[in-house]
Biopython code that builds the backbone (N, CA, C, O; Angstrom):
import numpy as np
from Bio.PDB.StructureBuilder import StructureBuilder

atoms = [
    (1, "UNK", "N", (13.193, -53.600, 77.727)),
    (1, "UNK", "CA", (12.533, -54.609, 76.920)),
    (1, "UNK", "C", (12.893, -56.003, 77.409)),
    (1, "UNK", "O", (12.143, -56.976, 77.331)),
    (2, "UNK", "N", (14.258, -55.998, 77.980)),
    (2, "UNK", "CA", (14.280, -57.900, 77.832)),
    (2, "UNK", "C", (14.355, -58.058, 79.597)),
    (2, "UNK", "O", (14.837, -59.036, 80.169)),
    (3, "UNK", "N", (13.657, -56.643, 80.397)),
    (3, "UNK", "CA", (13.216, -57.251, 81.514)),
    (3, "UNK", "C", (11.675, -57.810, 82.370)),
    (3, "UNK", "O", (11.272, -58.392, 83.377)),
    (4, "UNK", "N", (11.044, -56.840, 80.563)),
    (4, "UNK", "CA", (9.500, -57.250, 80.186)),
    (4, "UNK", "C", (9.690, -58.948, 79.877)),
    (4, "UNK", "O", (9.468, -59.910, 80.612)),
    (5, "UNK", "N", (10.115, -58.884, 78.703)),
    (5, "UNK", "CA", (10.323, -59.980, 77.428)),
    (5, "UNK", "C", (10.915, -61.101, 77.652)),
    (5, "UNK", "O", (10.541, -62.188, 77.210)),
    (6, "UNK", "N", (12.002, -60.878, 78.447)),
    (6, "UNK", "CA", (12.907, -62.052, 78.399)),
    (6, "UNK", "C", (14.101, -61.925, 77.030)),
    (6, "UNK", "O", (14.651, -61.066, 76.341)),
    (7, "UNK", "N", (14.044, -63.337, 77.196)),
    (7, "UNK", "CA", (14.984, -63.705, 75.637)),
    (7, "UNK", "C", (13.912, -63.517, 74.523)),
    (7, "UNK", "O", (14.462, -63.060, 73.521)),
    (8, "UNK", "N", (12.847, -63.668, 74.378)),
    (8, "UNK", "CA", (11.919, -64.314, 73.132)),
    (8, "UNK", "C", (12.365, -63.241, 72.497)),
    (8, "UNK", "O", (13.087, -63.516, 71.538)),
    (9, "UNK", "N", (12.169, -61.985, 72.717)),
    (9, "UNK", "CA", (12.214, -60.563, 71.861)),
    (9, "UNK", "C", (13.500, -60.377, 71.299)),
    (9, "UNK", "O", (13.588, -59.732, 70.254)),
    (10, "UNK", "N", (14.488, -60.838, 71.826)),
    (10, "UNK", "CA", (16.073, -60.833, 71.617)),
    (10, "UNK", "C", (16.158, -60.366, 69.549)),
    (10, "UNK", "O", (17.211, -60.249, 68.921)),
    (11, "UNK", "N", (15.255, -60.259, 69.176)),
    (11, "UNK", "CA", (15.079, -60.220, 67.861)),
    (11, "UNK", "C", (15.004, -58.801, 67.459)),
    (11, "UNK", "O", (15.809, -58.117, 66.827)),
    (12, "UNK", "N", (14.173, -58.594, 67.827)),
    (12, "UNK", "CA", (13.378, -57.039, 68.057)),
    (12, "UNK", "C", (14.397, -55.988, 68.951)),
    (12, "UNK", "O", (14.497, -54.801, 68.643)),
    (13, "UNK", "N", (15.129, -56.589, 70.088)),
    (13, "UNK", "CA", (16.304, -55.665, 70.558)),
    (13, "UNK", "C", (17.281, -55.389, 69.593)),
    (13, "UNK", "O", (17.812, -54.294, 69.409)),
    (14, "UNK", "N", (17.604, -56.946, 68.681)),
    (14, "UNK", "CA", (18.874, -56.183, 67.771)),
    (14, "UNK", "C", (18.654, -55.336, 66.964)),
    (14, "UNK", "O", (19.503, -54.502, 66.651)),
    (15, "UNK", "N", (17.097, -55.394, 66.310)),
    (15, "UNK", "CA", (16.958, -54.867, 64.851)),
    (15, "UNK", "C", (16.752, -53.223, 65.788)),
    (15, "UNK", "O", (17.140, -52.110, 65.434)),
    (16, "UNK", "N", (16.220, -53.509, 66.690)),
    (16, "UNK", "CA", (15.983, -51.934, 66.888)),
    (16, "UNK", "C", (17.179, -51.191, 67.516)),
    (16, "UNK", "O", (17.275, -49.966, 67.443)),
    (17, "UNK", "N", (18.041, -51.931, 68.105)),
    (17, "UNK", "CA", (19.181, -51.267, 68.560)),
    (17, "UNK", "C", (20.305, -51.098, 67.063)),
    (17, "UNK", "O", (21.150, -50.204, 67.025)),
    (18, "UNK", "N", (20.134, -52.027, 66.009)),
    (18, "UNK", "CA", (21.113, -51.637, 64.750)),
    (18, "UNK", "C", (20.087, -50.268, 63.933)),
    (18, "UNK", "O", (20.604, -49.782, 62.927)),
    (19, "UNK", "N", (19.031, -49.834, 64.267)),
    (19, "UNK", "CA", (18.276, -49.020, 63.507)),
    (19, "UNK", "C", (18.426, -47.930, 64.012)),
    (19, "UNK", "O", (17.901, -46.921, 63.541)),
    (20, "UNK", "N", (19.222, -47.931, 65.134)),
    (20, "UNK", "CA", (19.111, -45.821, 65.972)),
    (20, "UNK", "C", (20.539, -46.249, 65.751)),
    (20, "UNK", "O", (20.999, -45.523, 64.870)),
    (21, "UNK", "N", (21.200, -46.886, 66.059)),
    (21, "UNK", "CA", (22.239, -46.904, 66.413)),
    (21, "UNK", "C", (22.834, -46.769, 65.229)),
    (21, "UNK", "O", (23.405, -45.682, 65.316)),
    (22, "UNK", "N", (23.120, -47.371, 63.810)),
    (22, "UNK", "CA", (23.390, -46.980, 62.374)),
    (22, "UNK", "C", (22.936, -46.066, 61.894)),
    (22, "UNK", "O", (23.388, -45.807, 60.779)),
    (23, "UNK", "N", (22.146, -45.383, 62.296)),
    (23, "UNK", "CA", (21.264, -44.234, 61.907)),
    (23, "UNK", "C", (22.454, -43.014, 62.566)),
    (23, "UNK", "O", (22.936, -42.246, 61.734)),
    (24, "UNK", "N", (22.770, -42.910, 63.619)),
    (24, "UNK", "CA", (23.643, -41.890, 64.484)),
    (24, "UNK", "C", (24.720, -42.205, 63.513)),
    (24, "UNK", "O", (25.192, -41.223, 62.940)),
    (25, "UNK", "N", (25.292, -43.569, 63.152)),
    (25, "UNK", "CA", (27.034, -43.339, 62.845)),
    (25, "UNK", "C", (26.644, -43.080, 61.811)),
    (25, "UNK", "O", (27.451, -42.240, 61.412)),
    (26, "UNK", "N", (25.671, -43.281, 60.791)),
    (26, "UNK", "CA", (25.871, -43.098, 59.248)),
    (26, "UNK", "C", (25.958, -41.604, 59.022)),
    (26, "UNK", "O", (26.688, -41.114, 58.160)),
    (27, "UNK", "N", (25.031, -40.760, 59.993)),
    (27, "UNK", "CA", (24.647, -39.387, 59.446)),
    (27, "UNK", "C", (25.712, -38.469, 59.971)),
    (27, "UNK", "O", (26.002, -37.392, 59.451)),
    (28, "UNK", "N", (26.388, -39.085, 61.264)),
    (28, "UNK", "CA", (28.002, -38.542, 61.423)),
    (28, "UNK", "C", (28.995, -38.817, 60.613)),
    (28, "UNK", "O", (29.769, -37.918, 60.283)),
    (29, "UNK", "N", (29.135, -40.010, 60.187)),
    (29, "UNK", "CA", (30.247, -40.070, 59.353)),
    (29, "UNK", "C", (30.131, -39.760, 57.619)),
    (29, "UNK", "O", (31.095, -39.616, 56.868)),
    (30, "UNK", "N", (28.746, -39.706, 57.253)),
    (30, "UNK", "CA", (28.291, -38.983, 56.138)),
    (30, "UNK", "C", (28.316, -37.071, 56.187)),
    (30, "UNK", "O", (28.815, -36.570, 55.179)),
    (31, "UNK", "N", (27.908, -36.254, 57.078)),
    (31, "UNK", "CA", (28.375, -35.401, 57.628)),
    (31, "UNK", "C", (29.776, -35.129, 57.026)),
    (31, "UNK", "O", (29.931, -34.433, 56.022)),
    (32, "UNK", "N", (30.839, -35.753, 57.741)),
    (32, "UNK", "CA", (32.281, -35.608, 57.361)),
    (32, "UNK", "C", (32.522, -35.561, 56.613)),
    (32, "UNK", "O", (32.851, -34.500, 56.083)),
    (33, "UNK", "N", (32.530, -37.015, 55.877)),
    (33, "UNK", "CA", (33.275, -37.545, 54.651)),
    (33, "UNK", "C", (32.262, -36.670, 53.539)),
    (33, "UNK", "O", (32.920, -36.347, 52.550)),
    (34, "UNK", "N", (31.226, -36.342, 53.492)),
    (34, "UNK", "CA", (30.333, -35.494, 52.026)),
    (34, "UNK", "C", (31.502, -34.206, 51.506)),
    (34, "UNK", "O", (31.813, -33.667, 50.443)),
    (35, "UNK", "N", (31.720, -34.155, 52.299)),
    (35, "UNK", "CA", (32.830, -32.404, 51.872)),
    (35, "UNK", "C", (33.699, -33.574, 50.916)),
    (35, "UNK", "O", (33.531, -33.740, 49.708)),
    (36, "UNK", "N", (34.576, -34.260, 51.708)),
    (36, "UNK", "CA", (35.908, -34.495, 51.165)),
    (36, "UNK", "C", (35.699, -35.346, 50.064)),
    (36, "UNK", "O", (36.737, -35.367, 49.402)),
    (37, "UNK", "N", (34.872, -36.021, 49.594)),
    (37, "UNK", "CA", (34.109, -36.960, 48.457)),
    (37, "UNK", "C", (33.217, -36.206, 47.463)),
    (37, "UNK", "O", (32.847, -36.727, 46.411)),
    (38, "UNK", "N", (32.886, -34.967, 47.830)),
    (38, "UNK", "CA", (32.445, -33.757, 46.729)),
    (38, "UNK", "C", (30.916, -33.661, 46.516)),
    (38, "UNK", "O", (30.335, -33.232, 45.519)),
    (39, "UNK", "N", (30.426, -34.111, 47.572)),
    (39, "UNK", "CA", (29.202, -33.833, 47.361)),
    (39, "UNK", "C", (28.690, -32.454, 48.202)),
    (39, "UNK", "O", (28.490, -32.472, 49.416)),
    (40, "UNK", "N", (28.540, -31.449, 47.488)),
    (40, "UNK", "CA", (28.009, -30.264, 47.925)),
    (40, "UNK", "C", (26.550, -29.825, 48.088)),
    (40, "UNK", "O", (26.369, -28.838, 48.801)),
    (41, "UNK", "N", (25.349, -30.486, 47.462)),
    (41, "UNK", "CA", (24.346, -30.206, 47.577)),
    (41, "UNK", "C", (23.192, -31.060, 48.232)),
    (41, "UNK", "O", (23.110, -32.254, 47.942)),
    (42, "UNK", "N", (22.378, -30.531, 49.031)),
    (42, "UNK", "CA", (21.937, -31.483, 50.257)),
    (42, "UNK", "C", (20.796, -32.576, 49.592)),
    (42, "UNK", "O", (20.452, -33.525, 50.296)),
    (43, "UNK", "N", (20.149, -32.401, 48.052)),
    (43, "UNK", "CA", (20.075, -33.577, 47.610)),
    (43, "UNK", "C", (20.743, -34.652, 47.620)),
    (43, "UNK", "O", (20.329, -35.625, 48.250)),
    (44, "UNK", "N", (21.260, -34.664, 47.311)),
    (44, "UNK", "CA", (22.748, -35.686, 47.271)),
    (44, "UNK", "C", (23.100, -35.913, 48.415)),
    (44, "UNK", "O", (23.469, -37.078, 48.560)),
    (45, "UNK", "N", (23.163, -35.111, 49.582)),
    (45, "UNK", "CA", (23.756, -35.760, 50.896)),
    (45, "UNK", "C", (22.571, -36.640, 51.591)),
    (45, "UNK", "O", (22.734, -37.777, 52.036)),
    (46, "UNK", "N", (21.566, -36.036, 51.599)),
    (46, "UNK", "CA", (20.264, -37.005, 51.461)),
    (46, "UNK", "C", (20.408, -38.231, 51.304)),
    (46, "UNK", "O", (20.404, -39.203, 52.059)),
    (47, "UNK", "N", (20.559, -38.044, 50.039)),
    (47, "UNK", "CA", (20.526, -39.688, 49.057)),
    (47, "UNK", "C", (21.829, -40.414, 49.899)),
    (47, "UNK", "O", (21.565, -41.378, 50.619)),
    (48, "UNK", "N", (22.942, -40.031, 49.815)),
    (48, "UNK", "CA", (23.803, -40.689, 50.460)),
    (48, "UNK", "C", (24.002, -41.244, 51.933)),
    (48, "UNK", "O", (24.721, -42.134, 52.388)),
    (49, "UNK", "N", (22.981, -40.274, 52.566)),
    (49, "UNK", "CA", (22.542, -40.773, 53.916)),
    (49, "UNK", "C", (22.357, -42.307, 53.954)),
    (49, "UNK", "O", (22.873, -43.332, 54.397)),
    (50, "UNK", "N", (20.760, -41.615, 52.840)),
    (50, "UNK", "CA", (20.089, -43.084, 52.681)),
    (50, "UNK", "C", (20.196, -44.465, 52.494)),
    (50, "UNK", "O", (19.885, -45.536, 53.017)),
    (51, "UNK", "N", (20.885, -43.887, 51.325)),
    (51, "UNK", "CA", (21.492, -45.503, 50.948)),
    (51, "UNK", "C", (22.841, -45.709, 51.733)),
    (51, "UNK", "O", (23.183, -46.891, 51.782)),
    (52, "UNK", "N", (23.282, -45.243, 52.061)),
    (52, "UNK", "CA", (23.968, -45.615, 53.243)),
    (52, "UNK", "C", (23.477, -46.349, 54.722)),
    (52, "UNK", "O", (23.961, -47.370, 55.209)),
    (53, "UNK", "N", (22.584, -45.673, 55.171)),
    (53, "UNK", "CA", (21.962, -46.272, 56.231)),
    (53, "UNK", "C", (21.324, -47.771, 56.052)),
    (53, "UNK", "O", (21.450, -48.707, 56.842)),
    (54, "UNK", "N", (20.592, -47.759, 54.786)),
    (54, "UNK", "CA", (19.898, -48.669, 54.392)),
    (54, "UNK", "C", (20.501, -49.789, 54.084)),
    (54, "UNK", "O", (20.002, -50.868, 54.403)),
    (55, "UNK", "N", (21.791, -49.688, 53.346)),
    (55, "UNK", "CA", (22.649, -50.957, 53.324)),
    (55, "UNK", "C", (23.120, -51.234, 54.828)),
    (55, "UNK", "O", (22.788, -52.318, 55.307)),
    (56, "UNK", "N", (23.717, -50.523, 55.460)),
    (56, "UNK", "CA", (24.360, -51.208, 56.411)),
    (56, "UNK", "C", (22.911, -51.799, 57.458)),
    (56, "UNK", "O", (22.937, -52.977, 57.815)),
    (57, "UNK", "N", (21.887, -51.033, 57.823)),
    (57, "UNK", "CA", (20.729, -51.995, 58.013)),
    (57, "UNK", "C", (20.376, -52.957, 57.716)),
    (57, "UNK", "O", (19.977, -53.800, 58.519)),
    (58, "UNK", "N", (20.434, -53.161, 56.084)),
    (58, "UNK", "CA", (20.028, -54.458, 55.435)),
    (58, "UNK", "C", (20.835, -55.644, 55.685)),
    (58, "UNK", "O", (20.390, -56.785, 55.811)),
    (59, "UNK", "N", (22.407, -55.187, 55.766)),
    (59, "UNK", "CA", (23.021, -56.326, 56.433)),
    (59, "UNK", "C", (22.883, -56.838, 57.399)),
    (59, "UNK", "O", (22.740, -58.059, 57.471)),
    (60, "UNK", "N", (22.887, -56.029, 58.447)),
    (60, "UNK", "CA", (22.812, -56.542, 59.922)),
    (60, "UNK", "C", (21.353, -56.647, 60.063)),
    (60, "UNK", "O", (21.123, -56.749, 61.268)),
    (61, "UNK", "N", (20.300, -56.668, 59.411)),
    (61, "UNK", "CA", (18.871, -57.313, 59.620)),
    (61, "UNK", "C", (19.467, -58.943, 58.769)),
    (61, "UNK", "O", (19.194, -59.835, 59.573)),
    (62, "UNK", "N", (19.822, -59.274, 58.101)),
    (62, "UNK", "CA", (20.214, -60.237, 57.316)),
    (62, "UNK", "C", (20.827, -61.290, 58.390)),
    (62, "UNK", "O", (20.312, -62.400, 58.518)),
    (63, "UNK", "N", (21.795, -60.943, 59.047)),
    (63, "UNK", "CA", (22.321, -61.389, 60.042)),
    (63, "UNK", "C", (21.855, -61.794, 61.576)),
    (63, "UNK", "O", (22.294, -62.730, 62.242)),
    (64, "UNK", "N", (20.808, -60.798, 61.968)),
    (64, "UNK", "CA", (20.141, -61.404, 62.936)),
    (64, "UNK", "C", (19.789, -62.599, 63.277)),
    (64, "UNK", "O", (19.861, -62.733, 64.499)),
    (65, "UNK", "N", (19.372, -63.710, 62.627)),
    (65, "UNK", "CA", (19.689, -65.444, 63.136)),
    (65, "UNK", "C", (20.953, -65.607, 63.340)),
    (65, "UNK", "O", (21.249, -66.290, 64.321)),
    (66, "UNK", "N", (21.970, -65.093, 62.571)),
    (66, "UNK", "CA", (23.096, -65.478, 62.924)),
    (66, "UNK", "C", (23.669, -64.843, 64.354)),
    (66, "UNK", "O", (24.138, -65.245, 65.418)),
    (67, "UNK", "N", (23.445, -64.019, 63.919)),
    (67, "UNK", "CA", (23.871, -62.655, 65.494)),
    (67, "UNK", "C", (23.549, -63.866, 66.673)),
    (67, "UNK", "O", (24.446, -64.324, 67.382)),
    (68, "UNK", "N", (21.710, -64.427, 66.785)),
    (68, "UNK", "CA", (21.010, -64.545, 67.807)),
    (68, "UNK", "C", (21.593, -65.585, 68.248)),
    (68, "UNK", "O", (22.243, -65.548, 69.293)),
    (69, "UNK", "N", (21.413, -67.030, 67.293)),
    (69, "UNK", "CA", (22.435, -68.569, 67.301)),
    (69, "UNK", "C", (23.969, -68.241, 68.033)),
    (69, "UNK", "O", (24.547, -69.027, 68.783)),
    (70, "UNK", "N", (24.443, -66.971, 67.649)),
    (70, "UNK", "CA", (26.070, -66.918, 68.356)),
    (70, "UNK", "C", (26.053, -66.364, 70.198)),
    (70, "UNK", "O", (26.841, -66.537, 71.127)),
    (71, "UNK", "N", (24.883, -65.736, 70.078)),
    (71, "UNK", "CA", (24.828, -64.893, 71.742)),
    (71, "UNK", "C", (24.090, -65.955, 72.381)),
    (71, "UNK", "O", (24.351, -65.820, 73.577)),
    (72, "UNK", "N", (23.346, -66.896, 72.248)),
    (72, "UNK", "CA", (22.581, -67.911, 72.488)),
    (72, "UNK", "C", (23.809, -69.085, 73.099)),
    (72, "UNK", "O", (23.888, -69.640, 74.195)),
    (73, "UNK", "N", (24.694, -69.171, 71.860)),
    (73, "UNK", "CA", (25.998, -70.308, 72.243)),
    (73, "UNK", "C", (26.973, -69.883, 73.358)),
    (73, "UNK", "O", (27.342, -70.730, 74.171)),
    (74, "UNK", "N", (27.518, -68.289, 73.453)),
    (74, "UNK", "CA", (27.731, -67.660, 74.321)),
    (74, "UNK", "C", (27.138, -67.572, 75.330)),
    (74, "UNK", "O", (27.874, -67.356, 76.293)),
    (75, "UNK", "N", (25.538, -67.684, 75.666)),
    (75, "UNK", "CA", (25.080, -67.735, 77.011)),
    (75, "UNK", "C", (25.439, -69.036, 78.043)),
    (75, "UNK", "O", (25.845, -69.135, 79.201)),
    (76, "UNK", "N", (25.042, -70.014, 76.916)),
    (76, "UNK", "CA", (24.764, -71.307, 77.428)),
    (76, "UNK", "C", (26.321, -71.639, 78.310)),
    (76, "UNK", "O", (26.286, -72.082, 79.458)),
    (77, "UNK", "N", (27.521, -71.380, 77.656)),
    (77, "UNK", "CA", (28.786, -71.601, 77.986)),
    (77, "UNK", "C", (29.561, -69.784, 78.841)),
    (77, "UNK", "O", (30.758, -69.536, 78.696)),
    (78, "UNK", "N", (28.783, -68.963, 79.496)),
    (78, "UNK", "CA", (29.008, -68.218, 80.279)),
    (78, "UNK", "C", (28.880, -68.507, 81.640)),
    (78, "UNK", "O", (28.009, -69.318, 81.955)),
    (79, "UNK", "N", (29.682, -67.925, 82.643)),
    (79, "UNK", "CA", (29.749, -68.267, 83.920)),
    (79, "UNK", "C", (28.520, -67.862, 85.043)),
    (79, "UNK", "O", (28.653, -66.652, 85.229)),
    (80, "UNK", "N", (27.803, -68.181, 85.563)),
    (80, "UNK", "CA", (26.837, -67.944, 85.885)),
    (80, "UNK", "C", (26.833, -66.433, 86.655)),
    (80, "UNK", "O", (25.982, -65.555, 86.800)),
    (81, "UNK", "N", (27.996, -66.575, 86.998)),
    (81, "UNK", "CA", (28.300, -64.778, 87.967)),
    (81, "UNK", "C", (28.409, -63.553, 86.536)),
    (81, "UNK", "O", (28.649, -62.367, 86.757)),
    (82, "UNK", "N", (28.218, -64.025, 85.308)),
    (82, "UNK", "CA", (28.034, -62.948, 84.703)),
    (82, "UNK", "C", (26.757, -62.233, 84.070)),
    (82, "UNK", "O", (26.511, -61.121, 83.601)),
    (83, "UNK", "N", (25.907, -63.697, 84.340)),
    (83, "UNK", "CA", (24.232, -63.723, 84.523)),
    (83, "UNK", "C", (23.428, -62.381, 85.201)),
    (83, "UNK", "O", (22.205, -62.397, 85.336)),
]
sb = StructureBuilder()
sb.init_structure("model")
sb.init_model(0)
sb.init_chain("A")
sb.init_seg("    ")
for serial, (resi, resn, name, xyz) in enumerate(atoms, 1):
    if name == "N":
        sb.init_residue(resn, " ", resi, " ")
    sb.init_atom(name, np.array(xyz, "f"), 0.0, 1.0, " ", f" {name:<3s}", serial, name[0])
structure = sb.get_structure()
């Protein structure tokens, strides 16, 4: 994407890289922890997926200007050999 795109998309890389990527840790570490927190029935592990995934999405979509403004300040003041 950002050898199509460039920077402009830099938006669209985070949200879609925090959306597979929170998606894998939530349903592994929900996986685990459902036994030891007592949830036995896959309604419920469902639901806990969900709203699990969904908050930690909602944050880090929330954050994206901020994310972008900080990797942006980081470029400008990086060494060109890391370009």
């Amino acid at each position: 994407m950002k050898a199509r795109s460039g920077e402009r998309t830099l938006w669209a890389r985070l949200m879609g890289s925090s959306g597979v990527g929170e998606f894998v840790d939530t349903l592994i570490f929900c996986s685990i922890a459902a036994s030891v927190i007592g949830i036995t029935d896959f309604g419920s592990f469902v639901n806990y997926v969900l709203v699990g995934f969904v908050y930690k999405v909602g944050v880090q979509y929330i954050l994206v200007p901020v994310t972008s403004l900080v990797i942006g300040w980081i470029k400008k003041r990086e060494p060109s050999y890391w370009a």
